[in-house]
C-alpha positions as CSV (number, residue, x, y, z in Angstrom):
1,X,19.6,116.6,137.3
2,X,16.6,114.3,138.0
3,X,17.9,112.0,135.4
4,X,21.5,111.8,137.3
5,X,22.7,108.2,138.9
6,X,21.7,108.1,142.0
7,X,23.3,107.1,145.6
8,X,21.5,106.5,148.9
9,X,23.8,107.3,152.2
10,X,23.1,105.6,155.6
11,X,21.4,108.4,156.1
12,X,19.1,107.9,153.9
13,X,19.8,111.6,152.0
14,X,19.8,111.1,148.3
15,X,23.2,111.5,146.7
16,X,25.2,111.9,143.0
17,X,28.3,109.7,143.1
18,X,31.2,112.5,141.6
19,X,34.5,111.9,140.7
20,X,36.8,113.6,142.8
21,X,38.3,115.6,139.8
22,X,35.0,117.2,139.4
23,X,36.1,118.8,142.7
24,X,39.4,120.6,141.0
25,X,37.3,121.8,138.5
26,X,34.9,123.8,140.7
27,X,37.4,124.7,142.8
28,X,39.7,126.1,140.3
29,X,39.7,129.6,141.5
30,X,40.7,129.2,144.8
31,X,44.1,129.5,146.2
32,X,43.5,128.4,149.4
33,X,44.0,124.7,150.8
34,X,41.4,122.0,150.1
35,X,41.7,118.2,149.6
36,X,39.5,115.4,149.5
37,X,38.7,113.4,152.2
38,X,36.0,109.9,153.3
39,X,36.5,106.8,151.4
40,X,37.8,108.5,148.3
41,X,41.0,109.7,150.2
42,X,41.7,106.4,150.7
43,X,41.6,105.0,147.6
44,X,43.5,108.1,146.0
45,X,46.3,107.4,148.0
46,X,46.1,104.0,147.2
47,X,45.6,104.7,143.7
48,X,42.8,102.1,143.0
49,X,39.3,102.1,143.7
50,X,38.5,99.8,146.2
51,X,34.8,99.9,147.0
52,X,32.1,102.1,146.1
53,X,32.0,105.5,146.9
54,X,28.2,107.7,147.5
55,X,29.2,110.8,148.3
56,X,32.3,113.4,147.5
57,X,33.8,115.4,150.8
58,X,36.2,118.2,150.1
59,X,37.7,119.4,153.3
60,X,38.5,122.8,153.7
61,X,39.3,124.9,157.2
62,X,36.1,126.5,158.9
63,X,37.9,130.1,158.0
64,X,37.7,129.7,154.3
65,X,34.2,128.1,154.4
66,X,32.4,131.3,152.9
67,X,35.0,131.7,150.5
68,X,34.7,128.4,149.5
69,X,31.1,128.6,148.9
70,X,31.5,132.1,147.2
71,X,32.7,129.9,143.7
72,X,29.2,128.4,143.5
73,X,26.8,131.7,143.1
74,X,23.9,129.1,141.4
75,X,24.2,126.8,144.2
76,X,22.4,126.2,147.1
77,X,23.7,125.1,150.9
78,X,22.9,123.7,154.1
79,X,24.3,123.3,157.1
80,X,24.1,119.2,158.6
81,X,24.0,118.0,162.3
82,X,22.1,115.7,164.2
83,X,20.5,114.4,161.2
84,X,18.6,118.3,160.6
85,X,19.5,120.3,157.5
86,X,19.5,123.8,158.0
87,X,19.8,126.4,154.7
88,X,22.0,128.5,154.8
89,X,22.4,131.8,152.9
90,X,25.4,132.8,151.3
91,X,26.1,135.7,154.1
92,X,25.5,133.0,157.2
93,X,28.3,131.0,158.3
94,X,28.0,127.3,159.1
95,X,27.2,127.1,163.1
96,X,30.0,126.3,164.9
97,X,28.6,123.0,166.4
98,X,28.0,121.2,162.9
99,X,31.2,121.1,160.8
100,X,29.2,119.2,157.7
101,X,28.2,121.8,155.0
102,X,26.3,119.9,152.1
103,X,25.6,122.2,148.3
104,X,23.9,121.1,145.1
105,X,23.2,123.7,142.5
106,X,19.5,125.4,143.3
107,X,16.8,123.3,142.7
108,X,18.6,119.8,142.1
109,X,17.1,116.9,143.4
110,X,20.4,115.8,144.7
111,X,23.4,116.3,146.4
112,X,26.8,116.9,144.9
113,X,29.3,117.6,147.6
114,X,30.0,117.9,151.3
115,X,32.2,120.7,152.5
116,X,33.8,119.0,155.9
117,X,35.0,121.9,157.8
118,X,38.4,121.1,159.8
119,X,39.4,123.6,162.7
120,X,42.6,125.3,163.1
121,X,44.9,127.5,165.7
122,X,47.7,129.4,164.1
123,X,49.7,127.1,162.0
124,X,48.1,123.6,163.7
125,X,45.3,121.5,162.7
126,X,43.1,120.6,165.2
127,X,41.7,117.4,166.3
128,X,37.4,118.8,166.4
129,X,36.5,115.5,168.2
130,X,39.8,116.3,171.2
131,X,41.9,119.5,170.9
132,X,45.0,117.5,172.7
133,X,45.6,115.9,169.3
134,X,47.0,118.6,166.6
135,X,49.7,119.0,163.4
136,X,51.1,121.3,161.9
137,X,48.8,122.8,159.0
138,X,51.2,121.6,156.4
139,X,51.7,117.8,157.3
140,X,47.3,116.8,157.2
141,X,47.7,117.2,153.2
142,X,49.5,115.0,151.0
143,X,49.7,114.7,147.1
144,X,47.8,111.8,145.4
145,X,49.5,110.3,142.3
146,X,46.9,111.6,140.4
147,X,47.3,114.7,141.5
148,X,44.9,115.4,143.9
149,X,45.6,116.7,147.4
150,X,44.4,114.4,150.0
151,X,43.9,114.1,153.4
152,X,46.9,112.1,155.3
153,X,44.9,108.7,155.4
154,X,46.2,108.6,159.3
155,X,43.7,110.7,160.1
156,X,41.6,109.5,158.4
157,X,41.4,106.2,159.8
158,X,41.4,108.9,162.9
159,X,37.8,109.8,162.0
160,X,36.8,106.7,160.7
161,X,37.5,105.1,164.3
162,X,34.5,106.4,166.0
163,X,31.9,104.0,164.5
164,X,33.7,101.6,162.9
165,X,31.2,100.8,159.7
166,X,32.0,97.9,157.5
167,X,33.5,100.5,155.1
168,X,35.4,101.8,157.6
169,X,36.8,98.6,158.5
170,X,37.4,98.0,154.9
171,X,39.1,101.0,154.9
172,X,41.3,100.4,157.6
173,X,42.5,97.4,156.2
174,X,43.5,98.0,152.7
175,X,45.7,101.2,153.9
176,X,46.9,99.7,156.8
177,X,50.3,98.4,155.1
178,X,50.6,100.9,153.3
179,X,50.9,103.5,156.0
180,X,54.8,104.2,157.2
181,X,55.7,103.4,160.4
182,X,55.2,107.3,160.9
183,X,52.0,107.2,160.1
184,X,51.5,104.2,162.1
185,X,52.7,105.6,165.6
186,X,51.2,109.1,164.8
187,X,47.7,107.2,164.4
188,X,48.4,104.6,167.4
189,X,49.0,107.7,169.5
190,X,46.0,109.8,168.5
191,X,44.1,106.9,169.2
192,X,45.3,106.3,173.0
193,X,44.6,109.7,173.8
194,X,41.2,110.1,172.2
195,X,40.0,106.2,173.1
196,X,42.0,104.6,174.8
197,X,41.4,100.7,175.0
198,X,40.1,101.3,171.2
199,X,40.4,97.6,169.2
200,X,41.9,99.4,165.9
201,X,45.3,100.5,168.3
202,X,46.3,96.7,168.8
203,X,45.9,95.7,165.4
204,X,48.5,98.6,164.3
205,X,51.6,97.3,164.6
206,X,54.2,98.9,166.8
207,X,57.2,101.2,165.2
């Protein structure tokens, strides 16, 4: 693994760039829902690669996390939040305050993929930044056209709106018109209620 290509993160946590379909592969035997998420999300539903991705997140709900980590016996884990990584064995559950689990097999010098652990109530997604925004679990996931299932790039740009790094600018404006007015008034609405006055909700135009 030493000899991988290497990525270096804001964070300054040392990274192998993967393909998103590496993730369908390891995640073969599960039946539950998963999809991918960051940057690449974005570009699968665009169906292009528009800038350079360092790191792969599969998103998966907080109750299937130990599932989930039960297909990669070899592997090691660790829970991230406020830039500490804490291990954590297979029989410990993330803590509920960090909802970043990061794995690489056992002894790799770098890391191959970031569990991002979404909440849920009964059938809704929830918001993990404001509980007052929610879905219904079965409208956060779409189908990519190369078969991958994705997170709806509304929210998305939903997360991506709290710093507002050049990539996430970037992001915002390549799938921007792309998004359907739907999409568009769902995200222009979840953005009033968790910041209002936020400069992204005038740039969206109205439905």
């Amino acid at each position: 693994m030493g000899t991988a290509p290497e990525s270096r993160r804001e964070d300054g946590e040392r990274w192998e760039p993967v393909d998103p379909h590496r993730a369908a592969a390891w995640l073969a035997a599960w039946t539950g829902p998963w999809w991918i998420g960051g940057g690449w999300a974005i570009d699968l539903f665009l169906d292009e690669t528009t800038r350079p991705h360092h790191d792969l997140d599969v998103g998966i709900f907080r109750r299937d996390e130990k599932g989930v980590r039960s297909l990669f016996p070899t592997w090691e884990f660790a829970s991230a939040h406020a830039g500490q990584l804490d291990p954590l064995p297979p029989d410990q559950a993330c803590p509920h305050e960090s909802h970043s689990v990061w794995g690489r097999p056992a002894g790799a010098d770098l890391w191959l993929l970031e569990l991002v652990l979404e909440e849920a109530e009964g059938e809704e997604w929830v918001f993990r930044r404001d509980s007052r925004v929610r879905r219904p679990l079965d409208s956060i996931v779409l189908g990519s056209k190369s078969g991958l299932p994705i997170l709806a790039p509304e929210i998305e740009l939903l997360y991506k709106s709290k710093a507002i790094r050049p990539k996430d600018r970037h992001d915002l404006e390549a799938i921007l018109p792309r998004l359907s007015p739907e999409a568009r008034a769902w995200l222009r609405e979840a953005l009033s209620v968790v910041a209002p006055g936020h400069p992204w909700i005038a740039e969206i135009p109205p439905v």
